[in-house]
N, C-alpha and C positions, 0 to 999 in steps of 0.2 A: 410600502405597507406590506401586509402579512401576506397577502393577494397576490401580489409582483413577486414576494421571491415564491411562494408555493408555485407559480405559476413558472418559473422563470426554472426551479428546480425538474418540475414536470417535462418540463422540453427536454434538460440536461439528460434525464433519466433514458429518453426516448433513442441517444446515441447510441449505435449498434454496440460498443464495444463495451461502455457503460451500463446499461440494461446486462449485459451478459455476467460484470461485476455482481449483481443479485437474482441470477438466475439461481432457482431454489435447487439446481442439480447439484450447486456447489455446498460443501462440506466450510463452514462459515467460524470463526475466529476475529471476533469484535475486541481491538484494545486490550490484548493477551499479553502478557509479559512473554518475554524471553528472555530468559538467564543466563547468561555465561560468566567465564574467569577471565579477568581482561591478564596476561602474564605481564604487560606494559604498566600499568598499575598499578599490579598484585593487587586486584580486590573484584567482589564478584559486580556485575554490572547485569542494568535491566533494561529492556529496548522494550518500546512497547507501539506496534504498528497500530494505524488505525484499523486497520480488514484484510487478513490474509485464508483465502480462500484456496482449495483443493478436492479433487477429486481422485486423489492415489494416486495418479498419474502425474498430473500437471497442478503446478502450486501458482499461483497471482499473489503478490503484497501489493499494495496499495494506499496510497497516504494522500489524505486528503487536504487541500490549502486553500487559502481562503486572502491571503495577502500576494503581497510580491515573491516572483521566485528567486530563486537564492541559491546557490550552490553547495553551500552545508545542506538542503533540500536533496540532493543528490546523493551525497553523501550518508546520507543518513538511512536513504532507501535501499544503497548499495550493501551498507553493513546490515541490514534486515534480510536482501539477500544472501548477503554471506551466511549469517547467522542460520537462515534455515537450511540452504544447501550442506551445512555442518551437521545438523542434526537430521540427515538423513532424506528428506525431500527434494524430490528430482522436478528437474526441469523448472526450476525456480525464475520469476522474470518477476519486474519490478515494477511498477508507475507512481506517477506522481500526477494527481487530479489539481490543476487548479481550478477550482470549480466556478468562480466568477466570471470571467473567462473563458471557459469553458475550453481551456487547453488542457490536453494529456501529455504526457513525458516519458515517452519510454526509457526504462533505467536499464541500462546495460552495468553487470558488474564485473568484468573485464575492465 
């Protein structure tokens, strides 16, 4: 019921590294396109993260899941890292929240 996930959400929230994902110091970016030229294609292409946070410094992407993990899950956070490392933002790192679960994923994009 509404109860159990509000409740089950609230814990998740409570994880030191997760809480930090909404700490208000962060400079916030909800489901933003990114746009690029794929040259593999020839055609422009759109990526759209769920939450990539920054404070000039240091950038966090993060995607949030809700089913099974998956490898194209990877993959997907990897090219968001590319993608913003490209356009200029440093120290770019990745995750991948399953949040059911309540496992994290660190995304190396290397």
């Amino acid at each position: 019921d509404i109860d159990d996930v509000r409740r089950m959400l609230t814990e998740r929230l409570t994880n030191k590294q997760v809480a930090d994902w909404f700490n208000p110091h962060w400079h916030v970016f909800n489901e933003c396109n990114i746009v690029s030229f794929s040259q593999e294609k020839n055609k422009i292409i759109e990526r759209r993260p769920d939450r990539v946070i920054t404070d000039g410094n240091t950038t966090k992407v993060i995607d949030f899941k809700f089913g099974t993990p998956h490898k194209e899950h990877l993959k997907q956070v990897t090219e968001y890292i590319q993608l913003l490392t490209s356009m200029g933002l440093r120290n770019v790192t990745g995750y991948i929240w399953y949040v059911w679960p309540n496992n994290i994923v660190n995304v190396n994009s290397t």
